[in-house]
C-alpha positions as CSV (number, residue, x, y, z in Angstrom):
1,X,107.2,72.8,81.2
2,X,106.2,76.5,80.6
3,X,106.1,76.1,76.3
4,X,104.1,72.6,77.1
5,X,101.6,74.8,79.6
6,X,101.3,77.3,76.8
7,X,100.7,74.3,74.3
8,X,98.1,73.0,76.6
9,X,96.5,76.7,76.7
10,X,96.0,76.4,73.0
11,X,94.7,72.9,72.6
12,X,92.6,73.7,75.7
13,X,93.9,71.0,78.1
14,X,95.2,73.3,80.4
15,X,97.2,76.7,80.9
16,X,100.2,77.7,82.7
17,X,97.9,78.8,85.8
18,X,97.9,75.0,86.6
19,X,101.8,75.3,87.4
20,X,101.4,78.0,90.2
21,X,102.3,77.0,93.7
22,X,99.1,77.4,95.8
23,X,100.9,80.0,97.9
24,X,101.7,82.2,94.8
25,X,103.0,85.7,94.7
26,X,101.7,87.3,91.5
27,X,102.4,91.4,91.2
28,X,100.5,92.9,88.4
29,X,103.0,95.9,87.8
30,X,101.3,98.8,86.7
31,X,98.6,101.6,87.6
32,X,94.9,99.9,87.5
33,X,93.1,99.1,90.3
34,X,94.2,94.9,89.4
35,X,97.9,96.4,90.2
36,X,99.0,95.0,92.8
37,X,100.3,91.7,94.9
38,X,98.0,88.6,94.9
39,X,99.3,86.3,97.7
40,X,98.3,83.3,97.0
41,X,96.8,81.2,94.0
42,X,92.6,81.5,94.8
43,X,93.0,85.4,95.7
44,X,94.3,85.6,92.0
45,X,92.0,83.4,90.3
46,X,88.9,84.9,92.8
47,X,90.1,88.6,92.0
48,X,91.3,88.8,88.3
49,X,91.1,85.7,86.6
50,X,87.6,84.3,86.7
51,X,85.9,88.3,86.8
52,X,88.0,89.0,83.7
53,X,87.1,86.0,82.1
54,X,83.2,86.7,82.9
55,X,83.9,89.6,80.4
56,X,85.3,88.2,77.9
57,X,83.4,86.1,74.7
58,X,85.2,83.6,74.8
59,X,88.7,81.5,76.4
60,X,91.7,83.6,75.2
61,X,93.8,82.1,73.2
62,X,98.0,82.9,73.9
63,X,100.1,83.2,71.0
64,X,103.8,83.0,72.7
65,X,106.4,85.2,70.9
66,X,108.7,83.4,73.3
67,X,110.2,82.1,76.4
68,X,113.4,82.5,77.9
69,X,115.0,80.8,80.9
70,X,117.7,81.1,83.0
71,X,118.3,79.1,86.2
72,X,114.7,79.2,88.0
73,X,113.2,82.3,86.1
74,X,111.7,81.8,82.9
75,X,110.1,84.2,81.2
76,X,107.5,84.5,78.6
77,X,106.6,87.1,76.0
78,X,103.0,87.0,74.7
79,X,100.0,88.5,72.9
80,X,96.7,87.5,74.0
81,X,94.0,87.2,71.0
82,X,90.2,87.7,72.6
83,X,87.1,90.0,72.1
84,X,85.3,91.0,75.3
85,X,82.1,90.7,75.7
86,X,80.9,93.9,74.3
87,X,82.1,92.5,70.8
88,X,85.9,94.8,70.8
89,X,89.3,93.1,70.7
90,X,90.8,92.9,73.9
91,X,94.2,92.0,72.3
92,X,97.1,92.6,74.2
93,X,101.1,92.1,75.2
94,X,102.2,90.2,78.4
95,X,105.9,89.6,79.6
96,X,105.0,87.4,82.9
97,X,108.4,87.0,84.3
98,X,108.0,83.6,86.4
99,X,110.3,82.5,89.3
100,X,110.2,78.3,90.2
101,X,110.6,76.4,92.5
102,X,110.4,72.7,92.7
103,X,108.2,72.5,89.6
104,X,106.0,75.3,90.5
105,X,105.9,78.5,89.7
106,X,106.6,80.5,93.2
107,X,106.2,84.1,92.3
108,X,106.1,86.3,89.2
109,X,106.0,89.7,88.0
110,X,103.3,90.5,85.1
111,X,103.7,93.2,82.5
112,X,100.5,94.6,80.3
113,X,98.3,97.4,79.3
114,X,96.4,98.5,82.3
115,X,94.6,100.9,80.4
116,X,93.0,97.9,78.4
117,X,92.8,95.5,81.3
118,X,91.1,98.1,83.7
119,X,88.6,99.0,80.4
120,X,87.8,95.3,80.4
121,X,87.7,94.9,83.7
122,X,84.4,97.5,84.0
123,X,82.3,96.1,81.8
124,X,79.5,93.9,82.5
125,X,80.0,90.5,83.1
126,X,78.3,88.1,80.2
127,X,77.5,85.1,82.8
């Protein structure tokens, strides 16, 4: 399910996003200011998703280095291959560690710079 979502993030025709439970818990670990516990699936897409996308130049595209499961963790290393709006690659390394439950994905734990996300995160928005 995850490696199809990631597939689907590729191909644009869809991303992992669309497996989180609406009452997500998603913790960016970390320093920034985006550091912290969303609660539920709109705070996260209202507070970090759709402002950091407003900054970028275009959709990022994933490039999975891989996924491991066990039982109803899975977790997924990845580099994320993107310029920001301001023209400068906004590359960067993820591990998202993702917990299920009945098909969804219930509550995970996401690992990356801060430093680049919070410089991202304060530029302008392009829309």
């Amino acid at each position: 399910m995850v490696t199809k979502s990631f597939e689907n993030w590729v191909s644009k025709t869809g991303t992992p996003f669309d497996l989180l439970a609406d009452d997500v818990k998603w913790t960016i670990a970390g320093s920034s200011a985006q550091a912290k516990t969303y609660t539920n699936k709109r705070q996260l897409l209202t507070q970090v998703l759709d402002p950091l996308n407003q900054r970028l130049s275009k959709r990022i595209m994933p490039d999975a280095k891989g996924i491991y499961a066990d039982g109803d963790m899975v977790i997924v290393l990845w580099r994320s291959i993107v310029e920001t709006s301001a023209g400068k690659p906004h590359n960067g390394d993820y591990a998202w560690f993702m917990q299920f439950e009945n098909g969804k994905i219930t509550k995970v734990t996401a690992f990356l710079d801060n430093q680049k996300f919070a410089e991202a995160m304060a530029l302008p928005t392009n829309k």
